[in-house]
N, C-alpha and C positions, 0 to 999 in steps of 0.2 A: 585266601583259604580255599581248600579244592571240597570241593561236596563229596559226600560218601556214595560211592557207586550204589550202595545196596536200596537208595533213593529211586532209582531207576525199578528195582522190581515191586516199590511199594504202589510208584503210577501205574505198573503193566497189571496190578493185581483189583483193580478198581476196573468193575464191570464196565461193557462199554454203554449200556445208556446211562451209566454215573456217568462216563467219561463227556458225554454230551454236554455236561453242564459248566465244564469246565476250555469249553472252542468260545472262539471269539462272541464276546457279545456286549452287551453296554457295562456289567459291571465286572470288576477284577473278584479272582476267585484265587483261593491259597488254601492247602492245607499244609497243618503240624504236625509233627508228633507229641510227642510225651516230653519232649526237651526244650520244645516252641521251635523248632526246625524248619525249616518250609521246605517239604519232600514233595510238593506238585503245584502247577500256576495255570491260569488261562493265559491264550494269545493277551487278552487284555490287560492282564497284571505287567505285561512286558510293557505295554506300549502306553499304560498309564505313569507306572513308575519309571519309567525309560532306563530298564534294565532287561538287558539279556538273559533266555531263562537260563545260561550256564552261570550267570552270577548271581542268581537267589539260590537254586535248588543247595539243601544243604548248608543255607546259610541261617542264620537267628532270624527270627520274624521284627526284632527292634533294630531290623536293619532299614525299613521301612516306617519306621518312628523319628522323629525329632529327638535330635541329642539329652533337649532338657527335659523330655519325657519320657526315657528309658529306665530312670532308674524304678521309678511308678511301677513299672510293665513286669520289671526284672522281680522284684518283690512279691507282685500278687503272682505272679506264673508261678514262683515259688509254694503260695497254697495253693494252689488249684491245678494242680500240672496235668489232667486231663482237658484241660480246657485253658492254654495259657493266655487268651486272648481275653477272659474275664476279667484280665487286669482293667479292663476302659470300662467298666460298668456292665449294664444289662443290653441283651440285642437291643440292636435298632439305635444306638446311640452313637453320636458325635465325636467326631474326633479330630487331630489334624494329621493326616499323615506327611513324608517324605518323599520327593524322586532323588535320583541318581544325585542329579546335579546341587540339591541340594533346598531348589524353591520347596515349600508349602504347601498345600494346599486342603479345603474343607473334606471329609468325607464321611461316611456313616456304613456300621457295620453290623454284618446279623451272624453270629457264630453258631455252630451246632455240632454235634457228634456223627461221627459217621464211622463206622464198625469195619473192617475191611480185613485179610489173612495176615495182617503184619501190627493187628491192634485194634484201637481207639486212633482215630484222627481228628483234630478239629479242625472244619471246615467253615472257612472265612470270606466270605459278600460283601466286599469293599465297595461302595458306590461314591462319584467324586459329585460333591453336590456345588461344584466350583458354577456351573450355571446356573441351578438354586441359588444360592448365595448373593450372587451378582444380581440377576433379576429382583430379588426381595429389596436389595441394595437401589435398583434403580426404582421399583416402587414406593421405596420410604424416601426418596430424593422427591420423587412426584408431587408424592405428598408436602412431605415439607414446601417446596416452591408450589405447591396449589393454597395453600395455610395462610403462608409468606403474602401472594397475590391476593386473597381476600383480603389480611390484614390491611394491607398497605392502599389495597383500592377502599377501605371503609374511612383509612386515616384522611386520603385523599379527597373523597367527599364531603368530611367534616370541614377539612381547610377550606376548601373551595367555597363554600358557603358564607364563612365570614372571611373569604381573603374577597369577596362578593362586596360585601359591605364595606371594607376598611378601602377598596378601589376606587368604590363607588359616594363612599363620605368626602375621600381625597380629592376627589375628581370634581366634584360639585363645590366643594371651600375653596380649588385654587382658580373656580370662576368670579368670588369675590373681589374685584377694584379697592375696595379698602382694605384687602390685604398689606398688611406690612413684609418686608422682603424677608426679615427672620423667618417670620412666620411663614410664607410661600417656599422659600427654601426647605423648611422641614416638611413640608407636606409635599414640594415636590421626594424628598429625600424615600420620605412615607410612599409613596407612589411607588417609586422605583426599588424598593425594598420589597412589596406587596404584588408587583411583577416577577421578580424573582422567583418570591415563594410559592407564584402561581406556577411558574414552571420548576418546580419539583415536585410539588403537586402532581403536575402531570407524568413527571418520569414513573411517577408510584403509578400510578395508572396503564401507563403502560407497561409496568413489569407486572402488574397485574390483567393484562390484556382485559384492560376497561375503559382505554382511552377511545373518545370518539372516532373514529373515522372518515375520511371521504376517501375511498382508494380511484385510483384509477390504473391504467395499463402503465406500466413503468420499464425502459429499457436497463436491465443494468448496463450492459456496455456503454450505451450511452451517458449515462449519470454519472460512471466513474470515469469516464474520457473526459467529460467535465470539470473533472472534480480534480484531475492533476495538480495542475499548481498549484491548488492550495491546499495539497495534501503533502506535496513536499515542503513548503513554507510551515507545514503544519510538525514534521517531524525535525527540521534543521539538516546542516549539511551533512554533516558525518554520518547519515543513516540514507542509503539507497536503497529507491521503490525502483520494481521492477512490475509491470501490468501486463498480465498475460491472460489473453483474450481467443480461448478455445471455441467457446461458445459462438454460433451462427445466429440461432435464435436466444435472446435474454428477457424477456420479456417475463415480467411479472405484476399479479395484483396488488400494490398496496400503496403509501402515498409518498408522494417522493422524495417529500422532507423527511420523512421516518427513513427511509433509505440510506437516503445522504447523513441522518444523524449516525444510523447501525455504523455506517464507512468509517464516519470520524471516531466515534468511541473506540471501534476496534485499533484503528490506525495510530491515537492515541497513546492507545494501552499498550501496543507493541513500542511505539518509543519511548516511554517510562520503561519499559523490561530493556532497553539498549542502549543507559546512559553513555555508555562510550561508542555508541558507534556501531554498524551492525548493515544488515540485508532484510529489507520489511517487501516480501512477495504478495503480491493481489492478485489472485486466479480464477478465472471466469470461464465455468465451462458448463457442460451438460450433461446430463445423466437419466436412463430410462430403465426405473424401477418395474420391471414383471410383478414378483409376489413374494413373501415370505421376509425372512432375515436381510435386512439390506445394510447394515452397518454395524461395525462391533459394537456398540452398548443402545440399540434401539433398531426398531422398526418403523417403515416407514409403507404408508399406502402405496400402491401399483400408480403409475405414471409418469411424468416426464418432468425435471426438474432443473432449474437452474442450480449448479452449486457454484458457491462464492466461497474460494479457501484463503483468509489471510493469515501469512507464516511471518515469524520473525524470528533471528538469530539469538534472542536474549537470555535473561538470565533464567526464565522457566518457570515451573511451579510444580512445589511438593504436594504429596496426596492429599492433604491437609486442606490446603490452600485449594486446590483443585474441589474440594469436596462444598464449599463455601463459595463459589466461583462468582456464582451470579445472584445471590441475596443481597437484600438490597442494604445499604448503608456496612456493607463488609467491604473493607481496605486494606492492604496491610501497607499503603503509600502514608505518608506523613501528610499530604494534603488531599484535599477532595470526601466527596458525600460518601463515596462508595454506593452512586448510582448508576455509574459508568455501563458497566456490565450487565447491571439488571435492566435497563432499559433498552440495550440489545436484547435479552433475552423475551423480552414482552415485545420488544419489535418482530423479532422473528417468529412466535408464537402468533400473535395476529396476524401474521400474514400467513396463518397454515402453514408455517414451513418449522423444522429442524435445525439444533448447534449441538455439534459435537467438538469438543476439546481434547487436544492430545501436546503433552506438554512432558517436560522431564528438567530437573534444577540442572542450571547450564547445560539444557539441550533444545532453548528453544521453545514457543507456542505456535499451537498451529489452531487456529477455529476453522470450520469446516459448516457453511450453513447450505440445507438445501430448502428451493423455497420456488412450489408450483407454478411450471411453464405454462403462462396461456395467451390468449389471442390476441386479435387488436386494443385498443382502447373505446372506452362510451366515453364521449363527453359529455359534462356534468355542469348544468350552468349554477352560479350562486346566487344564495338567495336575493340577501342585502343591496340596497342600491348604493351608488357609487358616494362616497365619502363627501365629494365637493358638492353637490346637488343641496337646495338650501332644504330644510324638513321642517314643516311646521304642518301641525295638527288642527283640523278641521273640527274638533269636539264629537269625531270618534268617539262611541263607547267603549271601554277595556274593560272586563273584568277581571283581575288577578288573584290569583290564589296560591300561596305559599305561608307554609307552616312556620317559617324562621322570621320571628317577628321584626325582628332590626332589618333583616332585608326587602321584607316585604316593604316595609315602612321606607328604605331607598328606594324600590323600583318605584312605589305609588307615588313618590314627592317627585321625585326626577319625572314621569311621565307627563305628571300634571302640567310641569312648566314648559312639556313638549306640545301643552293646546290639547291635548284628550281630557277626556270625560272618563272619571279611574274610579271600580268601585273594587272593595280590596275583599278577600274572605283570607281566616286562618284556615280551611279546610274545606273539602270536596262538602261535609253535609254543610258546612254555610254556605257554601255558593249555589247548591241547589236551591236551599230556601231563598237567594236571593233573586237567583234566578226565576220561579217562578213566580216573585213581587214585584218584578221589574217591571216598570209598565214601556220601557221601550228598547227595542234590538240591540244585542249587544252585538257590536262589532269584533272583536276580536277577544279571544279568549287567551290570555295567557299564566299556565300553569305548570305547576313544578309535575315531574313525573311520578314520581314514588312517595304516596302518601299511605297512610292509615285508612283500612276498611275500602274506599273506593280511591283506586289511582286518576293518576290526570287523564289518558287516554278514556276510560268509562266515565268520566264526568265531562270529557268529550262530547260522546256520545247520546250523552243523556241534555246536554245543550242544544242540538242539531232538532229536537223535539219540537223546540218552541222557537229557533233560528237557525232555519236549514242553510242560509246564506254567510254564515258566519265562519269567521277564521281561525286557525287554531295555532299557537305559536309553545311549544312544547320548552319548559327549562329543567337543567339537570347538572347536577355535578357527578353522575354517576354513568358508564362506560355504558357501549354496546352489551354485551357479554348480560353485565347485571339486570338490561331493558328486555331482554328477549321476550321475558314472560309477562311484557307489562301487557302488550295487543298495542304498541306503537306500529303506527301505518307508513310505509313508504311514501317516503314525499311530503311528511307532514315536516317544516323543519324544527331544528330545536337549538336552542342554544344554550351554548356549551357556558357553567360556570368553574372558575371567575370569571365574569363578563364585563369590560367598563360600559359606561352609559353611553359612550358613545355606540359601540354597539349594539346597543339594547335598541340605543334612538332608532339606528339606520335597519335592523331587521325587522322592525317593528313597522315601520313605513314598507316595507319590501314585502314582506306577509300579507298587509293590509291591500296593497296593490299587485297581489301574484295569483292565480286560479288555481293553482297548485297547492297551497296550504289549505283550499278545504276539505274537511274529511271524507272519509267516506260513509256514508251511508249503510253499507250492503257488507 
């Protein structure tokens, strides 16, 4: 269709500081006539809708509408024909418009009248709110996986606490000699069931970036140079890894089994998307953020970064699928937890770093994580003394405190028969009162973190009063992240539940014998 020349004298007749408002600028600009014609555009109507202005001027303005939204348009312009644009409602409202090619996209409009030698015109303030949209999009994502992370880290806790107990009942019946072997079978069965559940426990933890920590300086090149053959073993023949090592410096904070675990889940997941065979790339390079927008769907702070991109050939993933990516216990596989991915994504989050996903059905996944360059390594010694070393108890004072009655009830009976001297409280105000009936030093203080009214750290504190010489041995089923606000002091250690008693035994002698577990004072 050719445009009516006489379109041309309705622009020339539009003073020139009206003409201002229709040059380049962030939002597109149209007027109509009395027909819905569009007789004038901004540089920006051309280059939003990606049309030339010789193919609007003169053309219908539901040229710019979505097919199944015209007939709407065509109807109300019908009553209103000085204003055909009140077909979408009142200014300021929502809508979807059309480009050329045919995509999409959000925008919002504000119409108005404008009087000119040739009429009434209505003039139209298209704005594409396609990065509104997107942003809101990635804020209600945040959210939900901020939701998701509590949930899973409060489920997490609960487990841990009696997966505590059912370890630690297990562990102390199959020291029994008059076990019968039915019997010790089941309980070792019990054991090894109860290990399990402790590590998914933990995966919820760490997709909740609540899992404890010891990081240290980790090379990725190095770790995945390691990690070859049995990442190819891990995928089978028909699937070629190719490791491609850009990166000079790789160096990152966080612990190396989480690393090595992020490698195989990803690695994994890319051989599940290429049951027949495929090209799974591992890419290791570098990257140095200045400021502002550093990736299509997020930002990231200014500085130097390791990115680790692993690509595979496979079958991909729809929007759908993508939008669900990394919650936890979502699969669309016939087997597994559907923690694969979420425990990547709490890995990569504890470690301060970023994943970005970019995927298309049969085109293929790509993860893209970036995750802060930094310096040497601290070495970090541990607490615990060494496993084979015999431990027997001196009649040590302990006092313990923990509110989960069954457990309490395993740590104080398991201790006892370690040779300590065990006085037990359900809570910080009974062990104060016990504390100051005590007529003699308590040696070691071991208590849960997060209690009711006063936490373990301040009944710490409040022990150092009457025994400045005193140890303090911190337990917890709940993450880093959740402790922050407790006032736990560097260096005090803690241990992590589910705990078996073997552990309990050996940190508990390691505490007891370290200068470093006591508090501080100041």
């Amino acid at each position: 269709m050719t445009h009516d020349p006489r379109n041309h004298s309705t622009e020339n007749s539009i003073s020139q500081t009206q003409f201002r408002l229709f040059q380049p600028g962030l939002d597109a600009i149209i007027g109509l006539n009395a027909q819905g014609q569009i007789v004038f555009l901004n540089r920006t109507t051309e280059e939003l809708f990606q049309y030339p202005r010789n193919e609007l001027l003169g053309q219908p303005a539901e040229r710019l509408i979505p097919i199944r939204h015209r007939r709407r348009y065509l109807e109300r312009s019908r009553i209103n024909a000085t204003n055909p644009w009140s077909a979408f409602g009142e200014p300021s409202m929502p809508f979807t418009a059309r480009r050329k090619g045919g995509t999409e996209f959000p925008a919002e409009i504000v119409p108005d009248v404008l009087e000119t030698t040739h009429g009434s015109i209505t003039l139209v303030v298209i704005r594409d709110l396609s990065a509104e949209h997107k942003w809101i999009g990635q804020t209600q994502q945040a959210q939900k996986m901020e939701a998701l992370g509590r949930l899973a880290s409060g489920i997490a806790h609960d487990f841990n606490n009696l997966l505590t107990i059912i370890l630690a009942d297990a562990e102390m019946a199959l020291k029994d000699p008059q076990l019968k072997i039915s019997t010790r079978k089941c309980l070792i069965d019990l054991d090894t069931a109860a290990a399990e559940a402790a590590s998914l426990a933990g995966q919820l933890l760490q997709f909740g970036r609540k899992e404890m920590q010891a990081p240290t300086t980790v090379s990725v090149n190095i770790l995945i140079g390691q990690m070859t053959r049995m990442l190819q073993r891990l995928v089978g023949e028909n699937i070629a890894i190719e490791i491609i090592q850009h990166a000079e410096a790789s160096r990152i904070r966080s612990e190396p089994s989480q690393i090595k675990k992020l490698v195989l889940n990803l690695v994994a997941n890319a051989r599940d998307a290429m049951p027949k065979g495929g090209q799974l790339t591992i890419d290791i390079s570098n990257a140095e953020i200045e400021s502002g927008p550093t990736h299509s769907s997020s930002k990231l702070p200014a500085g130097k970064f390791v990115v680790l991109k692993v690509a595979d050939t496979g079958v991909g993933m729809d929007d759908e699928t993508m939008s669900h990516l990394f919650e936890p216990f979502y699969t669309t596989k016939q087997r597994g937890t559907g923690l694969g991915l979420a425990t990547v994504y709490g890995i990569v989050k504890q470690s301060k770093g970023e994943i970005f996903v970019s995927s298309l059905p049969a085109g293929g996944t790509t993860f893209t994580i970036f995750l802060p360059l930094v310096g040497e390594s601290v070495a970090e010694a541990p607490v615990a003394v060494k496993s084979n070393t015999k431990l027997v108890g001196k009649g040590e004072n302990l006092l313990v405190v923990e509110d989960t009655v069954s457990l309490r009830r395993c740590v104080c009976d398991f201790l006892k028969t370690c040779g300590f001297k065990v006085t037990e409280a359900s809570d910080a105000g009974v062990a104060i009162r016990k504390i100051k009936t005590y007529r003699v030093p308590i040696d070691l203080l071991l208590t849960d973190i997060v209690m009711p009214i006063t936490n373990g750290p301040e009944l710490a504190k409040l022990l150092l009063h009457r025994d400045p010489e005193a140890r303090v041995l911190f337990m917890t089923g709940y993450g880093e992240e959740t402790l922050g606000d407790t006032g736990v002091q560097a260096g005090i250690p803690i241990l992590k539940k589910p705990f078996s008693m073997d552990d309990l035994k050996r940190t508990v002698f390691g505490v007891l014998h370290k200068k470093s577990s006591r508090l501080r004072t100041t």
